[in-house]
C-alpha positions in Angstrom: 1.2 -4.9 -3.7 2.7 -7.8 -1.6 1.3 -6.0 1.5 3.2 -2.3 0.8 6.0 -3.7 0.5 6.4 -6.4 3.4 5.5 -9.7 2.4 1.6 -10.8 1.8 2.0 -14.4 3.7 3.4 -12.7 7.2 1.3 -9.9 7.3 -2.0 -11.5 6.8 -1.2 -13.8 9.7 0.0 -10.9 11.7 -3.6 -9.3 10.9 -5.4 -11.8 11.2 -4.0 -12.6 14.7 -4.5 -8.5 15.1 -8.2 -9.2 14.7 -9.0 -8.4 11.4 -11.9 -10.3 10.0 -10.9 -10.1 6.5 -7.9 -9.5 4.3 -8.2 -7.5 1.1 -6.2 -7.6 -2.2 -5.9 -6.3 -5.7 -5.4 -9.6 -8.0 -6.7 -13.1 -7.3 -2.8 -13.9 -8.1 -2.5 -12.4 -4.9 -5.0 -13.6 -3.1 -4.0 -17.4 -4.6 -0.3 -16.5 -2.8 -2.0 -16.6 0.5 -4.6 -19.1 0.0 -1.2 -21.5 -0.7 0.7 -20.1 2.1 -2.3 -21.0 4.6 -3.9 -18.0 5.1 -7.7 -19.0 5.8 -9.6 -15.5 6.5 -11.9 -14.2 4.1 -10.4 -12.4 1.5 -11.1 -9.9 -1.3 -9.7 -9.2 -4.6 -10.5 -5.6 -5.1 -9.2 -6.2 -8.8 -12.5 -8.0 -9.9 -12.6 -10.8 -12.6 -11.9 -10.1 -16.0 -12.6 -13.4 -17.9 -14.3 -17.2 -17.0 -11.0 -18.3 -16.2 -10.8 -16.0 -12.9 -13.8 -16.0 -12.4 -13.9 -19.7 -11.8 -10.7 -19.2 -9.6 -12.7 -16.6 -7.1 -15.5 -19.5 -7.0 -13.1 -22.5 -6.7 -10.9 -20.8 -4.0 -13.5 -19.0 -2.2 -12.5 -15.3 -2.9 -14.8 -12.4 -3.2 -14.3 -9.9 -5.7 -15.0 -6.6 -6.7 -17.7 -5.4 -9.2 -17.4 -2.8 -11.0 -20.3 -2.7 -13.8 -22.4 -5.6 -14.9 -20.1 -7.2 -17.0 -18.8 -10.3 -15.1 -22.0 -11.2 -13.3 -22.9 -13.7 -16.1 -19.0 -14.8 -15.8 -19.4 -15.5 -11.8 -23.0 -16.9 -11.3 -21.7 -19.4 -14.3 -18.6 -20.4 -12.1 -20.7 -20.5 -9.2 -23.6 -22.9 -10.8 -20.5 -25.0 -12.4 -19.2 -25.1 -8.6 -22.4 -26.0 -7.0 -22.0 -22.8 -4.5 -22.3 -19.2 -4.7 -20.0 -16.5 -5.6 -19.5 -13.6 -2.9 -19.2 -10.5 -4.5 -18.2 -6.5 -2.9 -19.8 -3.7 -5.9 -17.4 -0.7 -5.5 -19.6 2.7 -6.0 -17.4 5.5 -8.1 -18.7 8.8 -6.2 -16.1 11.0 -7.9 -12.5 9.3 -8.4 -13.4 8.4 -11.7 -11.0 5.2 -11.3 -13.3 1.9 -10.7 -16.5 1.7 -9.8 -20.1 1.5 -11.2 -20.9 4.7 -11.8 -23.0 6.4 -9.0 -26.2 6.5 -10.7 -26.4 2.9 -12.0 -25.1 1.4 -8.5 -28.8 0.7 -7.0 -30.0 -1.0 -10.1 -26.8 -3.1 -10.3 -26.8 -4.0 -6.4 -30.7 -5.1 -7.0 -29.4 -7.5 -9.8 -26.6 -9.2 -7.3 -29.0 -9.6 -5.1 -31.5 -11.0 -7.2 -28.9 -13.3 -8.8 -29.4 -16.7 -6.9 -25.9 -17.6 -7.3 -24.3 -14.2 -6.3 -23.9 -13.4 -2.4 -23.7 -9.4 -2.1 -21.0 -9.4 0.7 -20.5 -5.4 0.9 -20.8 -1.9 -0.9 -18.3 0.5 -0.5 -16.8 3.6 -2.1 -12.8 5.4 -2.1 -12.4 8.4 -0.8 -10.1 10.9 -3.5 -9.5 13.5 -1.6 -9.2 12.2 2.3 -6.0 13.5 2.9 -6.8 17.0 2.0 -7.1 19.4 4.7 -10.8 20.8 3.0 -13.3 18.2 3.6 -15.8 19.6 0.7 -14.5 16.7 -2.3 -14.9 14.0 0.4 -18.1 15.5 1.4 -19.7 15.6 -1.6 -18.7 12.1 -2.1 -20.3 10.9 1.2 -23.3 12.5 0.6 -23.5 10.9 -3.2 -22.9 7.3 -1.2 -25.5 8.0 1.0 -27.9 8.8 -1.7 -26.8 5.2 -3.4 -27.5 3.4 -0.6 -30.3 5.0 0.4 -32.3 4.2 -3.0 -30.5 0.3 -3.2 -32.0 -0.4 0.0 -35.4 1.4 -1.6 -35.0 -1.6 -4.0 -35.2 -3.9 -1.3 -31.2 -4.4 -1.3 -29.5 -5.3 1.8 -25.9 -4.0 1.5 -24.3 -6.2 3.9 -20.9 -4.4 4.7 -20.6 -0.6 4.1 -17.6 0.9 3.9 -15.8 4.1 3.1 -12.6 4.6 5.6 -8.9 4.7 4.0 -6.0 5.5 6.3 -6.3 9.0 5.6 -10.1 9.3 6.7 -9.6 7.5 9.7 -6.7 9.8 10.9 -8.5 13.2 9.9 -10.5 14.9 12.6 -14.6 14.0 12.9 -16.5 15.8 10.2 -20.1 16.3 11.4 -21.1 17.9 8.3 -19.9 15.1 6.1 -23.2 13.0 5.9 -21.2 10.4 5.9 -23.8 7.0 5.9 -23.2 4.1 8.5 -20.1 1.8 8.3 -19.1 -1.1 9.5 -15.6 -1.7 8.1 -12.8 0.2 7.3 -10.2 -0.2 4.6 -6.6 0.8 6.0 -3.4 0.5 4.2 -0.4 2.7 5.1 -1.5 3.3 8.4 -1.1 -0.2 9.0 2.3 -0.4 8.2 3.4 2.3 10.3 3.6 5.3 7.8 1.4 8.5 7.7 -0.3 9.4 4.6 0.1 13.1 4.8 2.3 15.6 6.9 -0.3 17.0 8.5 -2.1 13.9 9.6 -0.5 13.2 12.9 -0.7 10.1 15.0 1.7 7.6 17.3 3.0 5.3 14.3 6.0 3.0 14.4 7.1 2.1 10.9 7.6 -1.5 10.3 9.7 -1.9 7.7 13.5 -1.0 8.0 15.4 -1.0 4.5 19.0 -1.6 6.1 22.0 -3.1 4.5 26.1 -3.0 5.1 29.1 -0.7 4.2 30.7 -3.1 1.4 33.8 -0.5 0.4 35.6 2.5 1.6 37.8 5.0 0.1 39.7 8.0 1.4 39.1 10.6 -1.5 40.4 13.8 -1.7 39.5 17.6 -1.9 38.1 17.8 -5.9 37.2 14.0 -6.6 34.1 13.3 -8.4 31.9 10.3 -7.0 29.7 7.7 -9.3 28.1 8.4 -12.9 28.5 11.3 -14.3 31.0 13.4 -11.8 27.6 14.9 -10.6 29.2 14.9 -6.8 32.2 16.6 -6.2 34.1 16.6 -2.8 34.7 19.2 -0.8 37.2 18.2 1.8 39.0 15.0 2.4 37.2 12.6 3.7 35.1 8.7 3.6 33.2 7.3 0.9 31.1 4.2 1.7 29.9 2.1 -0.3 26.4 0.1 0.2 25.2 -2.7 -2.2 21.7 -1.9 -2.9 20.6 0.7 -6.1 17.5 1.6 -7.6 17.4 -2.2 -9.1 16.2 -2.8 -4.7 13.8 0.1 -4.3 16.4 2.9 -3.5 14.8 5.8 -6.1 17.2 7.2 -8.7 15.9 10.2 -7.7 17.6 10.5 -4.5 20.9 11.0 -6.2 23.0 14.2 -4.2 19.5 14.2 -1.7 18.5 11.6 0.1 20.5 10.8 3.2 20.9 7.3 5.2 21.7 6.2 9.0 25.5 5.3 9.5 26.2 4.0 12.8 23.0 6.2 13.9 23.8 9.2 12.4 22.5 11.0 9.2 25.0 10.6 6.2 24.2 12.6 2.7 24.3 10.3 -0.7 26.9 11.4 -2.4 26.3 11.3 -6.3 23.4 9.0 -8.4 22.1 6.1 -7.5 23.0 3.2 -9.7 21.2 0.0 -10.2 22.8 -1.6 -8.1 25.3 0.7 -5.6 24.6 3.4 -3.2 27.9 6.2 -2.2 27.7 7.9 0.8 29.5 10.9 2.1 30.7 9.5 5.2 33.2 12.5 6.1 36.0 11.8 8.4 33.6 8.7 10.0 33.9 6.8 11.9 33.1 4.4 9.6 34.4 0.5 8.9 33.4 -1.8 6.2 30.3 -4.1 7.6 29.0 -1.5 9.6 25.0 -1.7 9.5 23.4 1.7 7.4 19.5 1.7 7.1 17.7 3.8 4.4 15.0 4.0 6.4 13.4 3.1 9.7 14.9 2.3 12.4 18.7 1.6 13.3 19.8 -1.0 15.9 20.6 1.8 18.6 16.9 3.4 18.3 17.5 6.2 15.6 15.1 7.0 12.9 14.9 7.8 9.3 11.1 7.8 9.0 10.4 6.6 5.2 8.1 9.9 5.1 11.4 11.6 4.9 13.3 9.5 2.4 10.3 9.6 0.2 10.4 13.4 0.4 14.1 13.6 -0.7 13.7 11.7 -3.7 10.7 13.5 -4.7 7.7 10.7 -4.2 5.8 8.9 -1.8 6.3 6.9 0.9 3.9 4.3 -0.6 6.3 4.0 -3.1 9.5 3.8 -1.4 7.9 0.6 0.5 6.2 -1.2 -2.7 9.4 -0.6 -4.8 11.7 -2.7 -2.3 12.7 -5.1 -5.0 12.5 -9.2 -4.6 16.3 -9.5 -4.3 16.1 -7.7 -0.7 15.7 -10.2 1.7 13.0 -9.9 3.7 13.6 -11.2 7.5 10.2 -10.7 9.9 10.4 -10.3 13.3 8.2 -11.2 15.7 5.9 -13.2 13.5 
C-alpha cells in the first residue's frame, strides 16, 4: 500500500534507478498513480481485474495483472482485441495459503489456456510463500515441491512460463535450503526488506530503515507526584517531573495500542509514553529533561544525532507488526524524501 508506507511515485524511481526491471502493485488504482506521476517500468497489479472496466484500464495503460482462475480471461482478451494489442498477464499458483491463486491442480490447464489465447501474453507464474519466516522449512517445502510439480506438467502442455518466481523478503533472508526442491527462478518479489525492516527477529541482516516517523515537542507541563495524564487517568506520575506533548495520534499511524508502552527518541534518548494515545496527541514522560518545546522526537528510525528506534521495536510495544506501523502513517504526515 503506497509502497509500505513511503510514497509509491519516489520509490518506484528510486527502484527503478536501483535496477529493478519491474514494479509490482496490488490495484490498477495504484498502478494508474504512477503511470501519472511518470513512472515508465513495467508494472504489475497483483490485485487482478474484476470487471471490463479494469480490464480495459490494464490494456489501455499497459499494466499486467494477476490471474487468479479463469474468470477474467474473456474480460482481458476483449480489452485487448478492442485495443488492437495484447494483454500481459502473471497466473499466481495457490500452493497452500489458501488466499489468491488458481488452485494448484487447475494451474497447468489454466496456463495452457493463456497461452493459447492470441490476445493474452503469459508474462510469469509464481506462487507466495505462507510460511517463509518460520524457522521449520517443511510448510514452505511442501509448497515448493507442489510449484515444482505445476510447472513441471504446464510446460508438459507445451507452456512456456516466462518469469518464475517464488522469493518474499523472508525467503531471501533465510539460510539455503537444499532440501526445498525449490524449481528455477528468475525474479524475486521483496517488500519489507526493501524498506529497511526485517520480517522476523530471527532473520538477521545489515538493514537501514528508511522511513523515520519524527515530529516536535508542541507543549510542556511540570506535573507533580500523583497527576494523571490523558484519557482515562490510565498514567499516573510517580515523581515530579516533564510532560511533552507531540502532535501526532493514532489518526497519523501512531497505534492506540502503545498507550503506557511504546517509547520515542527525545533529543536521542528513549522516553516512555505516558498514558493513551489519542487521535490526534501523543504524552511523553520526559522526567526532569532536558526537554524544550520544538525539540525534534522520532517514533521511529533514526534521530538527527545517529540514534535508533528500529520500527521492529515500536511495532513490538504496541502489539503488531512493523508492516503495519509503516502502511498506517496516515496522509496528513508529510512525507519529505531525501536523496531522491
Amino acid at each position: 500500500t503506497d509502497a509500505y508506507g513511503h510514497g509509491a511515485p519516489a520509490v518506484a524511481r528510486a527502484r527503478v534507478a536501483a535496477g529493478c526491471s519491474s514494479v509490482a502493485v496490488l490495484t490498477l488504482a495504484e498502478a494508474g498513480e504512477l503511470r501519472d506521476a511518470g513512472s515508465a517500468p513495467p508494472l504489475l497489479a497483483l490485485g487482478g481485474v474484476h470487471d471490463a472496466e479494469e480490464a480495459d484500464e490494464a490494456v489501455a495503460r499497459g499494466v499486467a495483472v494477476a490471474l487468479h482462475g479463469g474468470a477474467p480471461l474473456a474480460l482481458l482478451a476483449e480489452a485487448a482485441a478492442r485495443r488492437g494489442r495484447r494483454a500481459d498477464v502473471q497466473v499466481e499458483v495457490d500452493t497452500g495459503m489458501r488466499r489468491m491463486g488458481v488452485l494448484a491442480e487447475e494451474a497447468p490447464e489454466l496456463l495452457q489456456r493463456v497461452q493459447e489465447e492470441p490476445r493474452l501474453r503469459l508474462e510469469g507464474v509464481y506462487t507466495h510463500l505462507a510460511c517463509a519466516e518460520d524457522p521449520d522449512p517443511g510448510f514452505s517445502r511442501a509448497q515448493l515441491r507442489s510449484f515444482a510439480e505445476v510447472l513441471a506438467a504446464a510446460r508438459a502442455r507445451g507452456v512456456r512460463p516466462g518469469l518464475v518466481h517464488v522469493a518474499n523478503s523472508a525467503a531471501l533472508l533465510a539460510p539455503p535450503d537444499p532440501g526445498s526442491g525449490e524449481p528455477a527462478t528468475d525474479a524475486v518479489r521483496p517488500g519489507l526488506l526493501l524498506y529497511g525492516a526485517s520480517p522476523a527477529a530471527h532473520l538477521v541482516a545489515p538493514l537501514r530503515p528508511v522511513m523515520t516517523l519524527r515530529t516536535r515537542v508542541a507543549a510542556l507541563r511540570r506535573v507533580a507526584a500523583g497527576d494523571c495524564v490523558g484519557y482515562g487517568a490510565t498514567f499516573r506520575v510517580t515523581r515530579p517531573g516533564l510532560v511533552a506533548t507531540l502532535p501526532v495520534g493514532y489518526g497519523d499511524g501512531v497505534p492506540w495500542s502503545a498507550a503506557n508502552r511504546g517509547s520515542a527518541l527525545l533529543r536521542g534518548r528513549r522516553v516512555p509514553f505516558a498514558g493513551r494515545v489519542s487521535m490526534d496527541f501523543v504524552t511523553l514522560d520526559a522526567g526532569d529533561g532536558p526537554v524544550e518545546l520544538g525539540d525534534e522526537v522520532v517514533l521511529f528510525g533514526e534521530a538527527s544525532g545517529g540514534a535508533r528506534l528500529p520500527v521492529e521495536e515500536a511495532a513490538a510495544a504496541a502489539g503488531t507488526l512493523a508492516y503495519e506501523l509503516l502502511v498506517r502513517v496516515g496522509r496528513r504526515v508529510p512525507r519529505v524524501v531525501v536523496g531522491d
